[in-house]
C-alpha positions in Angstrom: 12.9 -22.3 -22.4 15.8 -20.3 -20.7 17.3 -17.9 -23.7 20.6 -17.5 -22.8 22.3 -14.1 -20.8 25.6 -14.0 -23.4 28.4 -12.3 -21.8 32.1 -12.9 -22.0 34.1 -16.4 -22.8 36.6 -18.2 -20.0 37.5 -21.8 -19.3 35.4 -23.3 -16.3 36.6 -26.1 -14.0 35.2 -29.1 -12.5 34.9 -29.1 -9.1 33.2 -30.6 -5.9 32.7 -28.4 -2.5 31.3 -29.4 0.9 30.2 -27.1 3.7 30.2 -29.1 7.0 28.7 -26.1 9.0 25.4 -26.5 7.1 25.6 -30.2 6.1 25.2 -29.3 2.2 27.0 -30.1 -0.6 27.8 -28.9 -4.0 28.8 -30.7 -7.6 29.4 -28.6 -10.0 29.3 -29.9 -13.7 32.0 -29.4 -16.8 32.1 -26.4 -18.5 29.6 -26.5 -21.6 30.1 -23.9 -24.4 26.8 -21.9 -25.4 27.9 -18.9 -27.4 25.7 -20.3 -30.5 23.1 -21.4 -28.5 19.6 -20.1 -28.6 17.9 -21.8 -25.3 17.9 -24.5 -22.7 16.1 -26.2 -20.1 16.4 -28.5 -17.1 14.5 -31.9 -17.8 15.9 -33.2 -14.2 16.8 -36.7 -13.2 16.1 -39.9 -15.0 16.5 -43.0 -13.8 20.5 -42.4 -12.8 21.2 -39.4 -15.2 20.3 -35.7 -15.3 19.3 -34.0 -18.2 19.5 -30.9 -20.2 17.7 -30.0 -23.7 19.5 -27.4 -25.7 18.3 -25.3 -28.6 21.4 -25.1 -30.6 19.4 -23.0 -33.5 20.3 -25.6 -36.0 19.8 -28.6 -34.1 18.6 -30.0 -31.0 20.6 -32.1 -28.3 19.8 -33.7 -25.1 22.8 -33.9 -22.8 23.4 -36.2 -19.4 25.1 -35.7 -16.4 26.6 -38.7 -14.1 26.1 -38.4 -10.0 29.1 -36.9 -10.1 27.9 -34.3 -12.4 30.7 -35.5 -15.5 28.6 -35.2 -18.7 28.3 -38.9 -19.4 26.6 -38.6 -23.1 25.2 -36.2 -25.7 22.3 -36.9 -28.3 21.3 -34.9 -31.2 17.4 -35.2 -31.8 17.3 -36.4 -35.6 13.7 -36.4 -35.4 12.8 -32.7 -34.7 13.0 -30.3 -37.9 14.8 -27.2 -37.3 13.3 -25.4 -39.7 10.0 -23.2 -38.6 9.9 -24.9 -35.0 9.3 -22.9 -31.5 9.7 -25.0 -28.9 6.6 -24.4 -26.6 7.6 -27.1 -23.2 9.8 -29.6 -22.0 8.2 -31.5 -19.8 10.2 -34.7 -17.4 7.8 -37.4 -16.8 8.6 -40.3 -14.2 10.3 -42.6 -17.2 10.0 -40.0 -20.6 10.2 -36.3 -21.0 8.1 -35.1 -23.9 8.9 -31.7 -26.2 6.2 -29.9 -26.9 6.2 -27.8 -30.5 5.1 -25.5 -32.8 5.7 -25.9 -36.5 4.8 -23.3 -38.8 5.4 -23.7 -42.7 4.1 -21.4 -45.1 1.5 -19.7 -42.7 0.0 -23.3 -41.5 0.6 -24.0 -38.2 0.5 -27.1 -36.4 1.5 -28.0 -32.5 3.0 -31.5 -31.8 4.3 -33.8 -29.3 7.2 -35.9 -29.7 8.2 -38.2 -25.9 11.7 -39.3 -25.3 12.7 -42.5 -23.7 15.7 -41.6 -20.6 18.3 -42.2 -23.2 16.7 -39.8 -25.6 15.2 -42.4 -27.7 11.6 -41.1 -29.4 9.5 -44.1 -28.6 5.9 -41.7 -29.3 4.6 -38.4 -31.3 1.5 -37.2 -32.4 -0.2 -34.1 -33.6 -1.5 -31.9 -30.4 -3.5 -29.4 -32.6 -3.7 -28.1 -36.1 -4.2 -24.3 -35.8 -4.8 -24.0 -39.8 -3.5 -21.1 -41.7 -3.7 -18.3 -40.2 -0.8 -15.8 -42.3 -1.7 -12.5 -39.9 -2.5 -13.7 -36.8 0.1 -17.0 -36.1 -0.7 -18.5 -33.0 1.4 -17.0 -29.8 1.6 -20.3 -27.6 2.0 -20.3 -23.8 1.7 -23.4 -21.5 0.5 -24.6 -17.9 1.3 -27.6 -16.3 -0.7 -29.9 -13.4 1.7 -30.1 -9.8 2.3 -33.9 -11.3 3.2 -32.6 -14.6 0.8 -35.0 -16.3 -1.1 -32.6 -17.5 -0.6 -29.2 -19.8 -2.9 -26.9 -21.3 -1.4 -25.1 -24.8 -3.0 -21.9 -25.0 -2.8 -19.3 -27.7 -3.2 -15.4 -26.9 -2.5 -13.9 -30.4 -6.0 -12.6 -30.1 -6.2 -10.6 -26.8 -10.4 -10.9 -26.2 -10.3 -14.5 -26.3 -7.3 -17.1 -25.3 -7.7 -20.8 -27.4 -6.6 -23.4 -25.7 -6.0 -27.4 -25.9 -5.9 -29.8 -22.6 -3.1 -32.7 -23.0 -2.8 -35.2 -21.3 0.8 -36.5 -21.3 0.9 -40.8 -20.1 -2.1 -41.2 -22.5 -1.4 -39.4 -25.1 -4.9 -38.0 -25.7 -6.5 -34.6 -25.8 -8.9 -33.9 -23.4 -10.7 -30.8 -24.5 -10.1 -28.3 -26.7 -11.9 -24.3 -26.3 -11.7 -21.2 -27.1 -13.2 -18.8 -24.1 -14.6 -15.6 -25.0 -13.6 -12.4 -22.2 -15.4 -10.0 -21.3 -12.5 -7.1 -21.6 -9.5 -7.2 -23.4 -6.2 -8.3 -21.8 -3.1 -6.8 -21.8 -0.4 -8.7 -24.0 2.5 -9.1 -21.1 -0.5 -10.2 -18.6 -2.7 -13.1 -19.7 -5.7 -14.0 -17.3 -4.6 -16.2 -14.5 -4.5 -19.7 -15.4 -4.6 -23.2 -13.3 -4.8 -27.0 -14.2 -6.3 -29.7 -11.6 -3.8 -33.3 -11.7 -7.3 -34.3 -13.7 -7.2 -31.9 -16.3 -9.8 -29.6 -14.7 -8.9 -26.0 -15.7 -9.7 -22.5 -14.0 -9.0 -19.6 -16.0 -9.2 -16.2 -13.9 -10.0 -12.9 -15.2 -11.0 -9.7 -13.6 -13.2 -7.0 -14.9 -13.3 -3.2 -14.1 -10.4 -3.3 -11.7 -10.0 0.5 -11.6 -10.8 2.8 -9.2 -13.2 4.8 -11.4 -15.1 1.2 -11.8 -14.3 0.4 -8.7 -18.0 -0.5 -7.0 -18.6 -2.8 -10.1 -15.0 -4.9 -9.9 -15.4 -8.7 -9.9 -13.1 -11.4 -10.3 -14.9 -13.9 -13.2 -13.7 -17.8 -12.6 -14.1 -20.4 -15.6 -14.1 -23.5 -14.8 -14.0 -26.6 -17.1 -14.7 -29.8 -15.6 -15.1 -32.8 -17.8 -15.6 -31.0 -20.6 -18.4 -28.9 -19.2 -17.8 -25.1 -18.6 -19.1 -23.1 -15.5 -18.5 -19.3 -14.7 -18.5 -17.9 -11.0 -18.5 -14.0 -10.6 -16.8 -13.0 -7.5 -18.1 -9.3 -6.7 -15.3 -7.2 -5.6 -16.8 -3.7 -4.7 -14.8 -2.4 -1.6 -10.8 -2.9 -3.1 -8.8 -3.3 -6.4 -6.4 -6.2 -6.9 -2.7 -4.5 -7.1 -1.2 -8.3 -7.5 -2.5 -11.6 -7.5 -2.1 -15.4 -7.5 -3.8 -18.8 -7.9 -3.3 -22.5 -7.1 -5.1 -25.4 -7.6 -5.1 -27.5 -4.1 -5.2 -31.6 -5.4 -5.6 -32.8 -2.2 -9.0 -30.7 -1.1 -10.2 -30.2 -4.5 -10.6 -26.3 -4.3 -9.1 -23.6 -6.3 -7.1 -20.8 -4.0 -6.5 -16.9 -5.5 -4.6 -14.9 -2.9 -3.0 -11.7 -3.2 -2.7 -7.9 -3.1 -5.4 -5.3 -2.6 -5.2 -1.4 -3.0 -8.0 0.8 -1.6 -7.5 3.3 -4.4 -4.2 2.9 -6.4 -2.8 -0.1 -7.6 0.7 0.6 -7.0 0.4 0.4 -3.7 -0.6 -2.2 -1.9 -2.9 -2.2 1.5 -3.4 -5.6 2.4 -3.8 -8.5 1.5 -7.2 -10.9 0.2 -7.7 -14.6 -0.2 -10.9 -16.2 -2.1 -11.6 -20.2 -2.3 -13.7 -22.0 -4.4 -14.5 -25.9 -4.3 -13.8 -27.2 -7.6 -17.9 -27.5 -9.3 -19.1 -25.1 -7.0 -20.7 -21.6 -8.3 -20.2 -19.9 -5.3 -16.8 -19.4 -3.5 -16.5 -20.5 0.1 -14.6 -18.0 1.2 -14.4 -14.4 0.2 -11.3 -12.3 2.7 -9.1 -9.7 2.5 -7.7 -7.8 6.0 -5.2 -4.8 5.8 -1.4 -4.7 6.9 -0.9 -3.7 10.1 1.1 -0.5 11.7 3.5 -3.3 13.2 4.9 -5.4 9.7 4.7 -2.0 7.7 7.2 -0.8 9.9 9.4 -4.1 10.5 8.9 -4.1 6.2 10.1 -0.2 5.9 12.7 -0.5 8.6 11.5 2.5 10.0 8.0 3.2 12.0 5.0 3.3 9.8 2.9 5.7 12.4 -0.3 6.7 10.4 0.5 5.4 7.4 -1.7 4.9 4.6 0.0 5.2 1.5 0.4 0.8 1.1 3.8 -1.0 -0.3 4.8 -0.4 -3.5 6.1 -2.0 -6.4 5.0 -5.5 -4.5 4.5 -8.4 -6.6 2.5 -12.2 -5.5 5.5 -14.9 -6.8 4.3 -17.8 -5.5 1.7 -19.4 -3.5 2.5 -22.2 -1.6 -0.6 -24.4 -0.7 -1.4 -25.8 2.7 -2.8 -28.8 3.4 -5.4 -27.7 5.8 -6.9 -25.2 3.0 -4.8 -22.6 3.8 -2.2 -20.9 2.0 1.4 -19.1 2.2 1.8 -16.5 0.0 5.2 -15.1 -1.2 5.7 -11.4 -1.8 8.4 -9.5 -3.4 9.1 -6.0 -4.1 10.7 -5.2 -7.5 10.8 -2.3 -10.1 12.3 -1.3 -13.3 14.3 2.0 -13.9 14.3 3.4 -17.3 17.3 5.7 -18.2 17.4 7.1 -21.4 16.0 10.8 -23.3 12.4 9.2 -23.1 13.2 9.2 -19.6 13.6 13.1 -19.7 17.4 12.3 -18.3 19.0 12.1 -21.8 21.3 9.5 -21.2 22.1 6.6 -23.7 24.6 4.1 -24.5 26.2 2.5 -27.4 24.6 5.1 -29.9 20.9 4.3 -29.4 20.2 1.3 -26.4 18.5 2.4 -23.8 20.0 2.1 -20.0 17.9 0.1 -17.8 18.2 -0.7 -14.2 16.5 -3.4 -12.3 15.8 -3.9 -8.4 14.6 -6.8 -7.0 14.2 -6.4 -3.2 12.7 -7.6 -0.2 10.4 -10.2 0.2 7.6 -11.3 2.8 5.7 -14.1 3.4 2.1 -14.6 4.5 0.6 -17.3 6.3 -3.4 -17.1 5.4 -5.3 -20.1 7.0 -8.4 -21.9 5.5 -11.3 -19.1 6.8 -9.0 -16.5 4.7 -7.2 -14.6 8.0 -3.7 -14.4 8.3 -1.9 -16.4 10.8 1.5 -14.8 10.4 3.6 -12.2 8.5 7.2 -12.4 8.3 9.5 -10.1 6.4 12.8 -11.3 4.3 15.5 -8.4 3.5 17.1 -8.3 0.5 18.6 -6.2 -1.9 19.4 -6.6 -5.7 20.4 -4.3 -7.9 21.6 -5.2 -12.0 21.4 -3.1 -15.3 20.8 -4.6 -18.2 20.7 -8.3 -17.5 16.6 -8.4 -17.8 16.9 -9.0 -13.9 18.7 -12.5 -14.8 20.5 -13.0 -11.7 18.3 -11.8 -9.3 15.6 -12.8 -7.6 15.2 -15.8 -5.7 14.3 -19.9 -5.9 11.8 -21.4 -3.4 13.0 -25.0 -2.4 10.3 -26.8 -0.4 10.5 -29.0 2.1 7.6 -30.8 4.3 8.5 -28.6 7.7 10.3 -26.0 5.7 10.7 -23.5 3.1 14.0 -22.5 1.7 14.8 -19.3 -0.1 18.1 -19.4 -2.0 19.4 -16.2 -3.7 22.6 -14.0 -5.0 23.3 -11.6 -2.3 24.3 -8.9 -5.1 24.8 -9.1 -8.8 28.0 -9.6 -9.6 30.9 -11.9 -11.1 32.2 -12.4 -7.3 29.7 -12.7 -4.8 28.2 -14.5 -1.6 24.8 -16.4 -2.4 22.5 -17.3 1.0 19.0 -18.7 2.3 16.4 -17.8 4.2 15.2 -21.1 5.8 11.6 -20.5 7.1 9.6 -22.6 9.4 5.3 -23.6 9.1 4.9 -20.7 11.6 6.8 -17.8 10.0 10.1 -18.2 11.9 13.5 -17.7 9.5 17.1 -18.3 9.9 19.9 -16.8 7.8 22.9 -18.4 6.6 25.4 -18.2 4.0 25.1 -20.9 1.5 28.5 -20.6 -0.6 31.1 -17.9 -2.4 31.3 -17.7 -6.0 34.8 -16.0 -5.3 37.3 -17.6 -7.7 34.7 -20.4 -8.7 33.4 -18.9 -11.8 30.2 -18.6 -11.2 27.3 -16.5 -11.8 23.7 -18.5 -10.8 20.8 -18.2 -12.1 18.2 -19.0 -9.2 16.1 -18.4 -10.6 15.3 -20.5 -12.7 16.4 -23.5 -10.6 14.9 -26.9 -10.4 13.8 -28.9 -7.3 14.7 -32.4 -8.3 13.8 -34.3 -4.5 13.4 -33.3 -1.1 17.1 -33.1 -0.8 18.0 -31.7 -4.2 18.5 -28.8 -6.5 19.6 -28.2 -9.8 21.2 -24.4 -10.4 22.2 -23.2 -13.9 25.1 -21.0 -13.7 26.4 -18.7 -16.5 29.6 -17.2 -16.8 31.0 -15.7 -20.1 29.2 -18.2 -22.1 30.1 -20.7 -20.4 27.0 -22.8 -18.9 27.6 -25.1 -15.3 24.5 -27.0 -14.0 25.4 -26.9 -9.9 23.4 -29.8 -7.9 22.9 -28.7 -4.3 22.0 -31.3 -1.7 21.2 -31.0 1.9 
């Protein structure tokens, strides 16, 4: 669910725009008011409409958009309760979208389903789970999804040295499994263990255990699978590097899970290189166990500026997204971002509006790793960029991955602000990149939200944009 970024109220207009130099164009919808709203999210397209759910606090409504992105109709959803209800997913199937939810009455919780028909009609709903009463500890729900959406795991993580969790499985209407995993060591509450979900409902849940560099010669990554039911744990031994960021993928087509990411030597802030481990789905022992450091030559095209004997890593670097190959392989996508702190906690004694803390957010370059099937990489390719926002939670910035079969597109806000350029990095299956300007928001009002686009075909996007509460879907085609 997107919670909304409220800021200050103008009329929007329609419009349509076309850029012939780049053979795109843009539709951009009617202005929708969302100053009372709480959330909303993208279903996408169905059939000939696109859709958005809203959380309107008191109510739920479902809204559709023509080709011509004119809002054709609105629905309110008479059927879901208000009253005590978190809305956990909203999920677009082929012909349905289901909404996923939590009800909680009188310290009894219970999570159900309720699946929509394109016109917003509930033609199904059943009762996912029933967590029981639990008045001190009320389940904290999360979700995953398969790559065909078909299948989510609800998991619950108000206990931090265990996560609950339910497999669903969404054209049958049927639970799968239902567990509760035991871990070895406590999580942290804003980092979860890594979770992934085969198309089948297999599930991999990815947890690592003294990753420190006092513990260092005893860190291992611990893998739980489920397969059928059936649970199997693989322990990775990690002795010779720390994981400083990390990602996983579940590859449909070879059957194998794929964790890539970020090492450090000895401090996890910075980064040295870079590792990748793959494991056939069954299997107790990983195929493939790699990690090779940066070299003198991308530190330096990374840093602008020549590394020499460098040793210290890349900081603040985060794993965003891994983009699965279909020869084993991966492409991992890096990008550097921190939060500044400014307030008297911060030793610098600044504050605003009486007692809210000042906080700045930078979300920078990125770079892109091409890491083939044995675990070596193949290429390394750097993307500038630099962001800068304070107190938006980082809203703006960023970036959204649209994928194509012989390319990878990276659309983002070249800076933060209410008139800017946005542009795209469009990067080939061997690491080379092109830079162009995608479109203005000068006199457009427009402020998009990348990312939390949605990829609705090989030719399509959906962009939310918000602009003094005012929310635009914009539909980007190629």
């Amino acid at each position: 669910m997107k919670k909304l970024l409220l800021l200050f109220p103008v009329l929007c207009l329609y419009g349509v725009f076309h850029s012939a130099l780049f053979a795109q164009s843009m539709l951009i919808s009617d202005a929708i008011s969302i100053r009372n709203d709480y959330g909303y999210e993208l279903v996408g397209r169905l059939r000939d409409r696109i859709l958005v759910f809203r959380d309107k606090y008191n109510d739920f409504e479902v809204q559709a958009f023509d080709n011509q992105m004119k809002l054709a109709w609105s629905r309110n959803l008479e059927d879901l309760d208000s009253r005590g209800i978190q809305v956990v997913a909203v999920i677009a199937g082929k012909n349905d979208f289901s909404i996923v939810h939590k009800i909680r009455r009188r310290g009894f919780s219970v999570l159900r389903i309720h699946k929509y028909d394109p016109g917003a009609n509930l033609i199904d709903s059943m009762i996912i789970k029933d967590y029981g009463e639990r008045l001190f500890n009320a389940p904290i729900l999360g979700y995953i999804q398969s790559d065909d959406r078909n299948c989510i795991v609800v998991y619950n993580t108000s206990d931090r040295s265990q996560i609950e969790a339910t497999c669903f499985q969404l054209d049958k209407m049927q639970v799968l499994w239902d567990k509760t995993f035991q871990l070895k060591q406590e999580y942290d509450e804003y980092s979860p263990p890594a979770m992934v979900l085969s198309n089948k409902g297999n599930f991999f849940l990815v947890a690592e255990e003294n990753n420190r560099n006092r513990r260092m010669e005893d860190h291992k990554m611990n893998i739980l699978q489920v397969q059928n039911g059936e649970e199997r744990v693989t322990q990775v031994s990690l002795p010779n590097f720390l994981t400083a960021s990390a990602g996983c993928g579940y590859d449909n087509k070879n059957n194998q899970l794929i964790v890539a990411g970020l090492y450090s030597e000895k401090n996890r802030e910075r980064a040295n290189g870079a590792f990748y481990i793959r494991l056939a789905s069954g299997s107790s022992v990983p195929q493939v166990v790699h990690n090779e450091p940066f070299d003198e030559k991308f530190l330096s095209i990374l840093r602008q500026k020549d590394a020499g004997d460098d040793s210290k890593g890349v900081e603040e670097a985060e794993v965003k997204q891994l983009v699965l190959r279909q020869d084993g392989g991966v492409v991992m996508v890096v990008e550097r971002n921190h939060q500044l702190q400014r307030g008297a906690s911060a030793g610098r004694g600044f504050w605003r509006d009486g007692m809210r803390l000042v906080i700045d957010y930078y979300y920078d370059d990125l770079f892109v790793l091409g890491i083939q099937p044995d675990g070596k990489p193949q290429w390394k390719t750097v993307l500038h960029k630099k962001q800068y926002s304070q107190d938006d939670e980082g809203t703006f910035s960023s970036f959204f991955l649209f994928l194509n079969s012989d390319k990878m597109r990276f659309l983002f806000n070249d800076e933060i602000k209410y008139e800017n350029t946005c542009s795209e990095y469009v990067l080939t299956p061997v690491g080379e990149f092109d830079r162009n300007s995608l479109l203005t928001t000068v006199n457009q009002n427009l402020r998009l939200r990348f990312r939390d686009a949605l990829q609705l075909n090989g030719g399509e996007c959906l962009i939310p944009s918000e602009f003094r509460n005012k929310l635009r879907l914009v539909l980007l085609r190629w």
